[in-house]
LUMNU-788647 format. One record per atom (N, C-alpha, C, O): atom name; residue number from 1; residue in one letter; x, y, z; chain. Coordinates in Angstrom, 2 decimals. Each point is the difference from the previous one (the first is absolute). Layout:
REM LUMNU-788647
+-------+-----+---------+---------+---------+---------+--------+
! atomo ! num ! residuo !       x !       y !       z ! cadena !
+-------+-----+---------+---------+---------+---------+--------+
!    CA ! NUM !       a !       X !       Y !       Z !      A !
...
+-------+-----+---------+---------+---------+---------+--------+
***
This chain:
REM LUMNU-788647
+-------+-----+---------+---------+---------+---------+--------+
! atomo ! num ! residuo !       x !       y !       z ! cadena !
+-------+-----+---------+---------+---------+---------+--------+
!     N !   1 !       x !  -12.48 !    7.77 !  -33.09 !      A !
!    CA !   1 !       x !   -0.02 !   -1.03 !    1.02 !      A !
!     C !   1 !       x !    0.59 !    0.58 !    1.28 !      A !
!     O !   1 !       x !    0.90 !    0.84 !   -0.06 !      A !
!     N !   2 !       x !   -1.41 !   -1.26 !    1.22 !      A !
!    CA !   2 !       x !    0.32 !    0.56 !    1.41 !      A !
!     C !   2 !       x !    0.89 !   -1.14 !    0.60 !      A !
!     O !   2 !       x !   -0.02 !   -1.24 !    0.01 !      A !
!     N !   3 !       x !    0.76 !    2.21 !    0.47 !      A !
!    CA !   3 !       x !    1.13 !   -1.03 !    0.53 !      A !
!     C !   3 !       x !   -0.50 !   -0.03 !    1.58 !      A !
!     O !   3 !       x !   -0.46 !    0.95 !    0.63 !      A !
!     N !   4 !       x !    0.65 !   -2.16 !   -0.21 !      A !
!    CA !   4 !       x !   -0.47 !   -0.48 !    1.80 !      A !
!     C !   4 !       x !    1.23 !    0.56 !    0.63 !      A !
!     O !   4 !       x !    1.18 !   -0.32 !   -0.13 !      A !
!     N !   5 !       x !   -1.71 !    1.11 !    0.75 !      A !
!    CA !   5 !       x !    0.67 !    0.67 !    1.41 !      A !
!     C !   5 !       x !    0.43 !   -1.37 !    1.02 !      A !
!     O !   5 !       x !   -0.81 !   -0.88 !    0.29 !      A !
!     N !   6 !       x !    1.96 !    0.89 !    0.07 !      A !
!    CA !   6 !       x !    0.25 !   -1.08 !    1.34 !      A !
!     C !   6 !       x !   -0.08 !    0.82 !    0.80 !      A !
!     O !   6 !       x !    0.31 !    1.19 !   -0.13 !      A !
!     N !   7 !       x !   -0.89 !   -1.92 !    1.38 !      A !
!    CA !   7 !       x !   -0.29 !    0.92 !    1.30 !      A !
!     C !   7 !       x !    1.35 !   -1.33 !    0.82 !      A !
!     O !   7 !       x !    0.31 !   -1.16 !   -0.27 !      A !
!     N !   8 !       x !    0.01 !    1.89 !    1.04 !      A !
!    CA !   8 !       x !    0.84 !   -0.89 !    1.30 !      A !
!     C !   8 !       x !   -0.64 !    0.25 !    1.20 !      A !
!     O !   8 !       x !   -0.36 !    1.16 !    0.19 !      A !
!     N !   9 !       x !    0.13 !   -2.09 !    0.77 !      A !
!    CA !   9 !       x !   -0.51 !   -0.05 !    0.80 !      A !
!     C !   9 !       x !    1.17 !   -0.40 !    0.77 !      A !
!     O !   9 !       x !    0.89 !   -0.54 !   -0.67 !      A !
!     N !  10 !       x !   -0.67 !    0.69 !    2.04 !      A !
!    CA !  10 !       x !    1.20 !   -0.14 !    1.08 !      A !
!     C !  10 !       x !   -0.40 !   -0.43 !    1.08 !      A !
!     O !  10 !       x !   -0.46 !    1.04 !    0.48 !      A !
!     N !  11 !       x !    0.31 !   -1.77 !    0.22 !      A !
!    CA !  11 !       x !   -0.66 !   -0.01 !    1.35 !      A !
!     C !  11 !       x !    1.46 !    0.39 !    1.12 !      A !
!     O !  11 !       x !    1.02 !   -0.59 !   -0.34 !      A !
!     N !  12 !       x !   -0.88 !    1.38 !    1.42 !      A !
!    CA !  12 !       x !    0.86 !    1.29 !   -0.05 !      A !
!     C !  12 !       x !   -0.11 !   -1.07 !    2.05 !      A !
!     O !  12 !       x !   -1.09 !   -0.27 !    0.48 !      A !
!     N !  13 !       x !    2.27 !   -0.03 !    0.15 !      A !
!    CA !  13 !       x !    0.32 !   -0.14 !    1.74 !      A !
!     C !  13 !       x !    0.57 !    1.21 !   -0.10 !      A !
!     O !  13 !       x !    0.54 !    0.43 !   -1.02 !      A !
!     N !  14 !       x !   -0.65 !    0.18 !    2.12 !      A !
!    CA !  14 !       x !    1.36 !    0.87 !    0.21 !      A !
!     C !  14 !       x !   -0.31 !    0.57 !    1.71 !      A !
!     O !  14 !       x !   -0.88 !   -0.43 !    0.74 !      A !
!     N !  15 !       x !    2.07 !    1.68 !   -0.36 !      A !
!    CA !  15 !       x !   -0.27 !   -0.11 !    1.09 !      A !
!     C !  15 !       x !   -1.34 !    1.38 !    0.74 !      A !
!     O !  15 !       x !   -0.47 !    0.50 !   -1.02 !      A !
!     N !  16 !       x !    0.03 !   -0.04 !    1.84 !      A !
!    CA !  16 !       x !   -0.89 !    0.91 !    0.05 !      A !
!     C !  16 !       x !    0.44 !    1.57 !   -0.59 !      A !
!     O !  16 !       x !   -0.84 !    0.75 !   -0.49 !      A !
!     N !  17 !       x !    2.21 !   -0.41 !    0.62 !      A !
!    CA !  17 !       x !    0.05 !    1.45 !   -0.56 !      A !
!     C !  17 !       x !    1.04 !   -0.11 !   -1.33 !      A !
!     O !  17 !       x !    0.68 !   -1.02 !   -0.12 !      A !
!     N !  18 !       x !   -0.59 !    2.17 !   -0.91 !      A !
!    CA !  18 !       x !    0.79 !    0.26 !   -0.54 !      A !
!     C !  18 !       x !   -0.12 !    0.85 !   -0.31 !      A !
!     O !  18 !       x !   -1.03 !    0.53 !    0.41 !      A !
!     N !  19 !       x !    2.01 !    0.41 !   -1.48 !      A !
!    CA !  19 !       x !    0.39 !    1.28 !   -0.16 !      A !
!     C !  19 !       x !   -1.29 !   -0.14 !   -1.34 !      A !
!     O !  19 !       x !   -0.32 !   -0.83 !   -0.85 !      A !
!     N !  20 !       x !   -0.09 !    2.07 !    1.26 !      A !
!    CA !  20 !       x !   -0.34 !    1.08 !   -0.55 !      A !
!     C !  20 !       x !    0.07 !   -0.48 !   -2.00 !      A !
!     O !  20 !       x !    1.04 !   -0.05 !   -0.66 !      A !
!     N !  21 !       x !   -2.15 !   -0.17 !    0.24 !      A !
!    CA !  21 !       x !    0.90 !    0.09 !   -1.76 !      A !
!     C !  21 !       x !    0.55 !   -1.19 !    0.00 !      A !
!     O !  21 !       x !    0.53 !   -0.13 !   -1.10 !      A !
!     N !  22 !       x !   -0.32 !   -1.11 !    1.94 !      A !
!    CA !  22 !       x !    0.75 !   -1.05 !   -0.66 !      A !
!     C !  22 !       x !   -1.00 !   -1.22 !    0.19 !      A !
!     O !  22 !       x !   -0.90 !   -0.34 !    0.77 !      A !
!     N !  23 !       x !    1.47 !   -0.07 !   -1.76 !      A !
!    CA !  23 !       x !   -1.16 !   -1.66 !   -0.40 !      A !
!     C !  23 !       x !    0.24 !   -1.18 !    0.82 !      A !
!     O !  23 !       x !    1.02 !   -0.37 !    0.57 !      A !
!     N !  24 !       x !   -2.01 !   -0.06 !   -0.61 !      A !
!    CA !  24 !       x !    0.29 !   -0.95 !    1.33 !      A !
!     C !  24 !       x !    1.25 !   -0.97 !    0.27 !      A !
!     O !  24 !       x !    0.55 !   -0.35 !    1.04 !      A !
!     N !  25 !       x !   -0.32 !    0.05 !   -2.47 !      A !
!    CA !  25 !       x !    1.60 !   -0.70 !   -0.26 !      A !
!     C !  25 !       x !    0.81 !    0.54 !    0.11 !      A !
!     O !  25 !       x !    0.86 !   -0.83 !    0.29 !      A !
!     N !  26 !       x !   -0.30 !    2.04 !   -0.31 !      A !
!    CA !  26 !       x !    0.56 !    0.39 !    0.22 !      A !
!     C !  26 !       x !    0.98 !   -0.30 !    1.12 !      A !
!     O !  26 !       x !    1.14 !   -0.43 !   -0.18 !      A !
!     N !  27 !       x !   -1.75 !    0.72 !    1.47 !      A !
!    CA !  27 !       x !    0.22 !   -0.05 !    1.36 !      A !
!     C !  27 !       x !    0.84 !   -1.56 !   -0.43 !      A !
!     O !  27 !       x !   -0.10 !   -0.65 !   -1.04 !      A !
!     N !  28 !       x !    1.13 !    0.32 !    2.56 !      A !
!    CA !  28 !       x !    0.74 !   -1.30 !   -0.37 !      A !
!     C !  28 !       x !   -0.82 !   -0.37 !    0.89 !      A !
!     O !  28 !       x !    0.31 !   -1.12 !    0.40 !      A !
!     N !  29 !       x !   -1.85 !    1.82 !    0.48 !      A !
!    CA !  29 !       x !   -0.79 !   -1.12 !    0.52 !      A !
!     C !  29 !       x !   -1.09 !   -0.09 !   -1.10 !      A !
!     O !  29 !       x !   -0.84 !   -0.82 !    0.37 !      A !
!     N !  30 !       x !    0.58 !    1.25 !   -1.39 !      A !
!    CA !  30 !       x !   -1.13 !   -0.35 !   -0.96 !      A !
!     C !  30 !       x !    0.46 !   -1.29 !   -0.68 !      A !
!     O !  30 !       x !    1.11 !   -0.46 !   -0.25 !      A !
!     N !  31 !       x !   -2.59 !   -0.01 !   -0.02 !      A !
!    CA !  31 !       x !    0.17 !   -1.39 !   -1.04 !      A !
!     C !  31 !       x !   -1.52 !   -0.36 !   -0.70 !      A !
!     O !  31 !       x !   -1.17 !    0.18 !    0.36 !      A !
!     N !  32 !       x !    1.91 !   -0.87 !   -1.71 !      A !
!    CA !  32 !       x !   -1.21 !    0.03 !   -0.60 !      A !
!     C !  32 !       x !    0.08 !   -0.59 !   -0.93 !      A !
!     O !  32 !       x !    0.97 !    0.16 !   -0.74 !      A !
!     N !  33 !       x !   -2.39 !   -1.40 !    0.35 !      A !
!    CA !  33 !       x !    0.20 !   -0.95 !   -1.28 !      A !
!     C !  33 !       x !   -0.94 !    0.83 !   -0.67 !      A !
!     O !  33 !       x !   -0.90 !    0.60 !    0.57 !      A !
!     N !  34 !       x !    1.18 !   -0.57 !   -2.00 !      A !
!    CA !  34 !       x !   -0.66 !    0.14 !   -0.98 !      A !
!     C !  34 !       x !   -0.65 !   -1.30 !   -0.91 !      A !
!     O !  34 !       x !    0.43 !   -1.15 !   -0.08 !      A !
!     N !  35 !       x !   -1.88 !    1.90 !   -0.73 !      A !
!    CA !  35 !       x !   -0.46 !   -0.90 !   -0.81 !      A !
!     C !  35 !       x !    0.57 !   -0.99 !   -0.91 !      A !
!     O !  35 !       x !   -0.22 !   -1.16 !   -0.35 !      A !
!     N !  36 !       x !    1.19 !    2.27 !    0.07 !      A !
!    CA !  36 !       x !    1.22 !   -0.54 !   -0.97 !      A !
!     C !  36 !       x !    1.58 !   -0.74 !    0.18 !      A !
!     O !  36 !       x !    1.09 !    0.08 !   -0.57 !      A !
!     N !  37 !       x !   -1.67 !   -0.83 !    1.70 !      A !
!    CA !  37 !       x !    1.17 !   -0.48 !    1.08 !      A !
!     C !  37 !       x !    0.93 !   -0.19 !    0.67 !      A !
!     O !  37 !       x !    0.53 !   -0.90 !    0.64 !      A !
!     N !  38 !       x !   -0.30 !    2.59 !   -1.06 !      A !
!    CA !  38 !       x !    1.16 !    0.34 !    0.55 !      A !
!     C !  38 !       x !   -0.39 !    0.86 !    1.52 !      A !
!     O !  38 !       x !   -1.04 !    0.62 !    0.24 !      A !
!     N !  39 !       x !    2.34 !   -0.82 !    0.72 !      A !
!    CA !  39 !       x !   -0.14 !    0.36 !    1.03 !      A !
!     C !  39 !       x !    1.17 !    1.40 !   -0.09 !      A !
!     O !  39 !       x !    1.04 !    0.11 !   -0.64 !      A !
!     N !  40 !       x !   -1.78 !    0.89 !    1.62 !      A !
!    CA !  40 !       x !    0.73 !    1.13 !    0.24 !      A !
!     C !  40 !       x !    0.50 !    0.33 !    1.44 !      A !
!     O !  40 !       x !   -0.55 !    0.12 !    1.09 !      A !
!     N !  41 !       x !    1.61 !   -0.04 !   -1.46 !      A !
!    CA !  41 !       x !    0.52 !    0.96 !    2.11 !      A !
!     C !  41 !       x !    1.23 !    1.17 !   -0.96 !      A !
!     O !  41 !       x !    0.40 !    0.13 !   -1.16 !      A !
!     N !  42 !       x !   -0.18 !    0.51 !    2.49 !      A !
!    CA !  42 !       x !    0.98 !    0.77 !    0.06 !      A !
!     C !  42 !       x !    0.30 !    0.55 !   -1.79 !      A !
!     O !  42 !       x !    0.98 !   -0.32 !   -0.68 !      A !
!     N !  43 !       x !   -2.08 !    1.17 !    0.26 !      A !
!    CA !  43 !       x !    0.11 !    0.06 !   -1.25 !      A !
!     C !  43 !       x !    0.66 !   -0.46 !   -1.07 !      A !
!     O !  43 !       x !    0.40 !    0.84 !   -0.80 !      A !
!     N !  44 !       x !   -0.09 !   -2.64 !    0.46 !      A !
!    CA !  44 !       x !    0.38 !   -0.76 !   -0.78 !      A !
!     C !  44 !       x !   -1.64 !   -0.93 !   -0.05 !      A !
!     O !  44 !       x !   -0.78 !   -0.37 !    0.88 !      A !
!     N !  45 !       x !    0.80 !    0.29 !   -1.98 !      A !
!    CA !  45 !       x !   -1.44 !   -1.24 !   -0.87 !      A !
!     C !  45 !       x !    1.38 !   -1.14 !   -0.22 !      A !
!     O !  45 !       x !    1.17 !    0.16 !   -0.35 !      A !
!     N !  46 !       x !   -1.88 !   -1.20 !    0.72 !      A !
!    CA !  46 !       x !    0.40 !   -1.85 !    0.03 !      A !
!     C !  46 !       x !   -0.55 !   -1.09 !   -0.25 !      A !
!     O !  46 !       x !   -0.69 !   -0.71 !    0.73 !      A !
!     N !  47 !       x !    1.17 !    0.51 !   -2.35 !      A !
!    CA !  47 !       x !   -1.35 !   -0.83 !   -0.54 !      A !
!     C !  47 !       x !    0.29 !   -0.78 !    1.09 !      A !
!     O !  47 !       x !    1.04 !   -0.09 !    0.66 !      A !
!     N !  48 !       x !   -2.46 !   -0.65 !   -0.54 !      A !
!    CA !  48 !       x !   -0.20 !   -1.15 !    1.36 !      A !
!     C !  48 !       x !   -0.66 !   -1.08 !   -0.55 !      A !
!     O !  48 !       x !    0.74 !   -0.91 !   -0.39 !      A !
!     N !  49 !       x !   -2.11 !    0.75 !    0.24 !      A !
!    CA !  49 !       x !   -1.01 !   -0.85 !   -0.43 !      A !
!     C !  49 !       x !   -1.07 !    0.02 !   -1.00 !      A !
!     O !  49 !       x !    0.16 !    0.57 !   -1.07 !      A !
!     N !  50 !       x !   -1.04 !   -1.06 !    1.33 !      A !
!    CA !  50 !       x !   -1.22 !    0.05 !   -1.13 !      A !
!     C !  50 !       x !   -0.71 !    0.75 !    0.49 !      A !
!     O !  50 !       x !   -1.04 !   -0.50 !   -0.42 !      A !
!     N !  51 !       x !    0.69 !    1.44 !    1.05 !      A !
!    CA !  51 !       x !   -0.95 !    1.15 !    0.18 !      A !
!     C !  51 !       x !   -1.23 !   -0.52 !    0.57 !      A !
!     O !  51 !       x !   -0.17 !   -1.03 !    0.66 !      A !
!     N !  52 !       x !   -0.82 !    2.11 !   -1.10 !      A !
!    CA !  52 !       x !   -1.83 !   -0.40 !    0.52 !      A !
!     C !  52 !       x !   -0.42 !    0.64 !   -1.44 !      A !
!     O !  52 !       x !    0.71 !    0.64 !   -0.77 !      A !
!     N !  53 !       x !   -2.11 !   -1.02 !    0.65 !      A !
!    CA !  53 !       x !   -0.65 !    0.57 !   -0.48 !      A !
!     C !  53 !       x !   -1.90 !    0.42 !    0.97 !      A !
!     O !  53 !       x !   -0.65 !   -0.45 !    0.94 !      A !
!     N !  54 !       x !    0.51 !    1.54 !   -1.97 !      A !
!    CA !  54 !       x !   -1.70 !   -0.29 !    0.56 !      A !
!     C !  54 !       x !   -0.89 !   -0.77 !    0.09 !      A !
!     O !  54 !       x !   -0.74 !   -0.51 !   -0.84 !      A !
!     N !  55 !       x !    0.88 !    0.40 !    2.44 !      A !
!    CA !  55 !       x !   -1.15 !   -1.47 !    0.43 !      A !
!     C !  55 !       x !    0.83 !   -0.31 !    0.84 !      A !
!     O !  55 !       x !   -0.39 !   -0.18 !    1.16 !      A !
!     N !  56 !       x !    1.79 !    0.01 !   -1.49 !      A !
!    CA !  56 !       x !    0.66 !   -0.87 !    1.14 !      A !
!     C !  56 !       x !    0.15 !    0.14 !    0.80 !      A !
!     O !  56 !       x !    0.71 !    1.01 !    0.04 !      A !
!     N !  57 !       x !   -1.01 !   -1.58 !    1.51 !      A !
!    CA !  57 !       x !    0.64 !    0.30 !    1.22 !      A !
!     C !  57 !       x !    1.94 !   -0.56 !    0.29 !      A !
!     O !  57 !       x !    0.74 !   -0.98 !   -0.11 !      A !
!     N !  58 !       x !   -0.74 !    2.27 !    0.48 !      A !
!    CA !  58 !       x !    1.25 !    0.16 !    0.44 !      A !
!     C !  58 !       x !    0.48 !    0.12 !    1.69 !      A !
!     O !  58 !       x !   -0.43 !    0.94 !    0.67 !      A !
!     N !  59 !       x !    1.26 !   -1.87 !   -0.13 !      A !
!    CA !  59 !       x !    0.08 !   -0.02 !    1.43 !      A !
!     C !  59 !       x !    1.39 !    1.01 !    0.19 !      A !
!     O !  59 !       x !    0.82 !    0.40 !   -0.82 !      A !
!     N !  60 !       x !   -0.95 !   -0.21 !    2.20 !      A !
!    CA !  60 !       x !    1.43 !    0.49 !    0.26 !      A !
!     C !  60 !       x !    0.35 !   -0.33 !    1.07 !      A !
!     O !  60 !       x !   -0.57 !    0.50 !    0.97 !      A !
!     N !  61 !       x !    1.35 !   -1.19 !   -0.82 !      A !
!    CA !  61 !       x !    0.55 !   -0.72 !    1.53 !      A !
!     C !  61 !       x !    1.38 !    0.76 !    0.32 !      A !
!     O !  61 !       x !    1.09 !   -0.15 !   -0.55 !      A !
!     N !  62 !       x !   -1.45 !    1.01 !    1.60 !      A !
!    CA !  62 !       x !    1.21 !    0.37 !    0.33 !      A !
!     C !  62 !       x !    0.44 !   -0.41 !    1.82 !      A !
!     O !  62 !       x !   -0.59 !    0.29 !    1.04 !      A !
!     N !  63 !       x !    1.58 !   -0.90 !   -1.21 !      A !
!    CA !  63 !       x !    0.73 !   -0.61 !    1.29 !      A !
!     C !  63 !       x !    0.95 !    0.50 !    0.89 !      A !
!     O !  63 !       x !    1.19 !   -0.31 !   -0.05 !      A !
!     N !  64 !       x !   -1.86 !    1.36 !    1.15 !      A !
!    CA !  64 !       x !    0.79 !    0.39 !    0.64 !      A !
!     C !  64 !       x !    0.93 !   -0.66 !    0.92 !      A !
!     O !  64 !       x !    0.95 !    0.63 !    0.47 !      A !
!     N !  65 !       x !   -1.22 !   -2.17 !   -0.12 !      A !
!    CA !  65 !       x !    1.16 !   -0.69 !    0.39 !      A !
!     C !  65 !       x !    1.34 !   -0.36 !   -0.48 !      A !
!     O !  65 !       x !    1.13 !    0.08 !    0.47 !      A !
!     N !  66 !       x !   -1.72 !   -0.56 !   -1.73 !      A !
!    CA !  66 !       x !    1.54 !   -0.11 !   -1.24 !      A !
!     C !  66 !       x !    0.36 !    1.27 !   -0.90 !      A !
!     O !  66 !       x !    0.85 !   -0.02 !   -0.90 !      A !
!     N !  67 !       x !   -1.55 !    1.04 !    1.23 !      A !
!    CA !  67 !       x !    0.42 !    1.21 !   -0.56 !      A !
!     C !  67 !       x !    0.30 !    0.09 !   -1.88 !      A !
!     O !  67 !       x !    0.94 !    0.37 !   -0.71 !      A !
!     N !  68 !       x !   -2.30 !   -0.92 !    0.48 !      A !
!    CA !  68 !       x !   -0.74 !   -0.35 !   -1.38 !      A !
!     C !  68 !       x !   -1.19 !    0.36 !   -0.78 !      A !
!     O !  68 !       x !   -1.05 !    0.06 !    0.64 !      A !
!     N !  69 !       x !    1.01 !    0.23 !   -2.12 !      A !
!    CA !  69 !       x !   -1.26 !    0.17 !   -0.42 !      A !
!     C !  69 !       x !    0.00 !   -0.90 !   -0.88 !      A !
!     O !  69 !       x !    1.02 !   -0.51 !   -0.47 !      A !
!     N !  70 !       x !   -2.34 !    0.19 !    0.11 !      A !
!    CA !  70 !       x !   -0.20 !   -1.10 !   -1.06 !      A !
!     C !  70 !       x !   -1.26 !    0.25 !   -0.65 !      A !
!     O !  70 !       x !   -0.91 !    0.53 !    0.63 !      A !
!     N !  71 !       x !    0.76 !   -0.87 !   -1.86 !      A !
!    CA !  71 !       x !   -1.70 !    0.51 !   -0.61 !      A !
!     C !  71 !       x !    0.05 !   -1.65 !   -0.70 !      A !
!     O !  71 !       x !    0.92 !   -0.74 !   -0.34 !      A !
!     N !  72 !       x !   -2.57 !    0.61 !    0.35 !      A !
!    CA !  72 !       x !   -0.61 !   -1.46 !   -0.83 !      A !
!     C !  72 !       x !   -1.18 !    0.94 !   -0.84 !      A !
!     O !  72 !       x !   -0.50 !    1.04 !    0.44 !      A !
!     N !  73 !       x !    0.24 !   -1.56 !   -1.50 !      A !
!    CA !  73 !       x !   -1.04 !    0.02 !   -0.94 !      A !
!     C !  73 !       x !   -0.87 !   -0.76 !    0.08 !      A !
!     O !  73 !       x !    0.52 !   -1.07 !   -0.32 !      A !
!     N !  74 !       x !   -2.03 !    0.81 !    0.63 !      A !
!    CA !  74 !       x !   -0.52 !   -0.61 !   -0.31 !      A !
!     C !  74 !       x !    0.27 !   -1.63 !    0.91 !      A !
!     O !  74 !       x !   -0.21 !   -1.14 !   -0.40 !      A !
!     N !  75 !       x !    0.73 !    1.62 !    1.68 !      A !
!    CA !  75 !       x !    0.66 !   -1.42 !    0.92 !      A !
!     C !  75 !       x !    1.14 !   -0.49 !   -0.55 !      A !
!     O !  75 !       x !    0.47 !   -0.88 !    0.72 !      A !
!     N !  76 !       x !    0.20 !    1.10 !   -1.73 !      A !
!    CA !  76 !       x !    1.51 !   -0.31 !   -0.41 !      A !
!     C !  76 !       x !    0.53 !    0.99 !    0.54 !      A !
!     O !  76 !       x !   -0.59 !    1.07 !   -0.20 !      A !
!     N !  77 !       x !    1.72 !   -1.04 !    0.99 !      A !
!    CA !  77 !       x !    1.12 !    0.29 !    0.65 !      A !
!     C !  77 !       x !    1.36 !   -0.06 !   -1.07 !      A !
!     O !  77 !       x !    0.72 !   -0.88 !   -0.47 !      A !
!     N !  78 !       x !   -0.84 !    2.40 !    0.38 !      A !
!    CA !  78 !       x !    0.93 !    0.48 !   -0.72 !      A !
!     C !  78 !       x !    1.38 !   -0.17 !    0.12 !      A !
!     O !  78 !       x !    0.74 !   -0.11 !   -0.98 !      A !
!     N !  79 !       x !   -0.17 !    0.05 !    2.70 !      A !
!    CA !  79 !       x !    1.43 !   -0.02 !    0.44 !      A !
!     C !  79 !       x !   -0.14 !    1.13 !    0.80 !      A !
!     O !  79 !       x !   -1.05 !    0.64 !    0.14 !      A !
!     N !  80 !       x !    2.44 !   -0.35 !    0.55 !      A !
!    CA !  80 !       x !    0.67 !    1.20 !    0.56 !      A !
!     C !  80 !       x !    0.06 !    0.80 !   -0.89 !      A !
!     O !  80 !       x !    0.77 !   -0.17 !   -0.95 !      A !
!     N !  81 !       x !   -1.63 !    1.29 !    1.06 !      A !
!    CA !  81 !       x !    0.67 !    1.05 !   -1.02 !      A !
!     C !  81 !       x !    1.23 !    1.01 !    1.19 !      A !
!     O !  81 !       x !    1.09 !    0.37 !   -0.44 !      A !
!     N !  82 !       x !   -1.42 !   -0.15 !    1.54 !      A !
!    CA !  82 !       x !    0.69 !    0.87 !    0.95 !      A !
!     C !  82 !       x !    0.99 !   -1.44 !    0.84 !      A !
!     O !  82 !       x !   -0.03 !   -1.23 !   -0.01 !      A !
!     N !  83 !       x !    0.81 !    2.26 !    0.65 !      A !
!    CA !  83 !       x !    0.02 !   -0.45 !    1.14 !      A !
!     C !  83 !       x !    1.70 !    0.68 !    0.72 !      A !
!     O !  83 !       x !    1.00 !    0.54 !   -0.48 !      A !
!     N !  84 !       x !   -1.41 !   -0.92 !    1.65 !      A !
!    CA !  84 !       x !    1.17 !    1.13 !    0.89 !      A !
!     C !  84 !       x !   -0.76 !    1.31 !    0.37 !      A !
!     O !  84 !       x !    0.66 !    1.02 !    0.18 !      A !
!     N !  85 !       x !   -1.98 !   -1.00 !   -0.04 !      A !
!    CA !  85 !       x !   -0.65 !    1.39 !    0.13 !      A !
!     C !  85 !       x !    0.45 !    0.44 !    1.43 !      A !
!     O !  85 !       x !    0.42 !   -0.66 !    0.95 !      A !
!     N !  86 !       x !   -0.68 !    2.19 !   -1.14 !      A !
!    CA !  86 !       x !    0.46 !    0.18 !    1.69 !      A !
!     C !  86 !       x !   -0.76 !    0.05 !    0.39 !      A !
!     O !  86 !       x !   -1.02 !    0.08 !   -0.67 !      A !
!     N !  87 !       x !    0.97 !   -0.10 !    2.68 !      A !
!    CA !  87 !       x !   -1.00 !    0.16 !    0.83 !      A !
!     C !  87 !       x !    0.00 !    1.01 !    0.90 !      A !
!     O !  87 !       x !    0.92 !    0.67 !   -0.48 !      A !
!     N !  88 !       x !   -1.26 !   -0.12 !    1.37 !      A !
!    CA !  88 !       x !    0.25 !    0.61 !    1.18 !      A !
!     C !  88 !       x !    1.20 !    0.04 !    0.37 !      A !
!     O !  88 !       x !    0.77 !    0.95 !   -0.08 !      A !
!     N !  89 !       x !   -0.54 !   -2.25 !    0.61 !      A !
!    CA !  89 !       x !    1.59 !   -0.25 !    0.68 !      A !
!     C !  89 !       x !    1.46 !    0.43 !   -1.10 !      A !
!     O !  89 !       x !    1.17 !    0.20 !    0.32 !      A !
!     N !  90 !       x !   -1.82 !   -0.19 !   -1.63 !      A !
!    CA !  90 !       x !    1.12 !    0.02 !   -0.37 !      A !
!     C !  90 !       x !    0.17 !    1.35 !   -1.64 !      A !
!     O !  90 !       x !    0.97 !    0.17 !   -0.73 !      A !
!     N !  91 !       x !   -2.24 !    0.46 !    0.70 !      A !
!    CA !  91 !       x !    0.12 !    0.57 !   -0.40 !      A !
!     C !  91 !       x !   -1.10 !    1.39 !   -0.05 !      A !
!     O !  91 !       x !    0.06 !    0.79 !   -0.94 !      A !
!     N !  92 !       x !   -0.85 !   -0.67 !    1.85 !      A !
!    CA !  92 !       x !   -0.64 !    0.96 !    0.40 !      A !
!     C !  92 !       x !   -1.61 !   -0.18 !   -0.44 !      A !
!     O !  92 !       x !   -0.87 !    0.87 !    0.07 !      A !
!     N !  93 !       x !    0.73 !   -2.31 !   -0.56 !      A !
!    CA !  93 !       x !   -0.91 !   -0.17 !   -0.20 !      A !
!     C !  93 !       x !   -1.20 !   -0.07 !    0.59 !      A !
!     O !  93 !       x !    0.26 !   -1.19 !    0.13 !      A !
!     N !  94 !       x !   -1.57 !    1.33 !    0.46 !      A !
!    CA !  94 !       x !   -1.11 !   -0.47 !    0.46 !      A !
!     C !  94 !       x !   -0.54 !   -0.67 !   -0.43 !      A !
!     O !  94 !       x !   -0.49 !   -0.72 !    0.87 !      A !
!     N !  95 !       x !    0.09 !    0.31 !   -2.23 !      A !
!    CA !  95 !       x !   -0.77 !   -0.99 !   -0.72 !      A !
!     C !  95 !       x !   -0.15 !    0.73 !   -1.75 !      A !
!     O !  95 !       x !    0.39 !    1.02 !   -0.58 !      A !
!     N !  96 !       x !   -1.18 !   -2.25 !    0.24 !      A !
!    CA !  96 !       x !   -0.15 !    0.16 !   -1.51 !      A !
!     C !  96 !       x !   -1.89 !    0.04 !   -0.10 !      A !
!     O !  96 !       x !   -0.80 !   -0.64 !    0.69 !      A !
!     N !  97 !       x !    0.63 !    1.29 !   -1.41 !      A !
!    CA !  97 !       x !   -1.26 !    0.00 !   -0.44 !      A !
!     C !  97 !       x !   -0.42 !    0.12 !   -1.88 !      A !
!     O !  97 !       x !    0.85 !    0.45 !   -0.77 !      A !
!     N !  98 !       x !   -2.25 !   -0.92 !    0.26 !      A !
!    CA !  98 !       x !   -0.04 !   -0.14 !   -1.34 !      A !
!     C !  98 !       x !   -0.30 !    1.33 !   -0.38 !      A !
!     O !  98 !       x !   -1.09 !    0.37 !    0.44 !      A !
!     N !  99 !       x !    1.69 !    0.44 !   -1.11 !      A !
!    CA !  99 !       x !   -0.34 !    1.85 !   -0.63 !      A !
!     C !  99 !       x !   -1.07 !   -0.17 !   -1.14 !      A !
!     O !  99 !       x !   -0.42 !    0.99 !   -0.61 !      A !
+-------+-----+---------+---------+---------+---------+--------+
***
């Protein structure tokens, strides 16, 4: 009998550069929910929520006014998973984009 491989899937914000060899979480500007609903930054995993699966749309609202990220499944709104992100002014940031 064959045992099922789990695949994880991550959907990965972070900021435009990083070093060389490191994963996008890594960085304390990377971030990232997984299938398996846990969210990653600054290389610590945090169980969070109920995940996605295949098929589901997944949103990502990220709020550069309140200095926030948030993911919904499927139009349910998961919560704050981030927040306190830096910006320009305050931490050398330019913006976030999806990797």
């Amino acid at each position: 009998m064959f045992k099922k491989k789990k695949i994880i899937i991550i959907i990965i914000i972070r900021v435009c550069c990083i070093k060389a060899g490191e994963d996008f979480t890594d960085s304390k500007f990377g971030y990232g929910y997984g299938d398996d609903g846990n969210i990653y930054c600054h290389r610590s995993l945090i169980e969070w929520g109920d995940g996605y699966k295949s098929g589901d749309v997944v949103g990502v609202h990220l709020d550069m006014e309140k200095h926030t990220l948030r993911f919904s499944v499927n139009g349910h709104d998961h919560g704050i998973a981030f927040e306190k992100l830096q910006t320009q002014e305050d931490g050398g940031v330019d913006g976030y984009r999806l990797a």
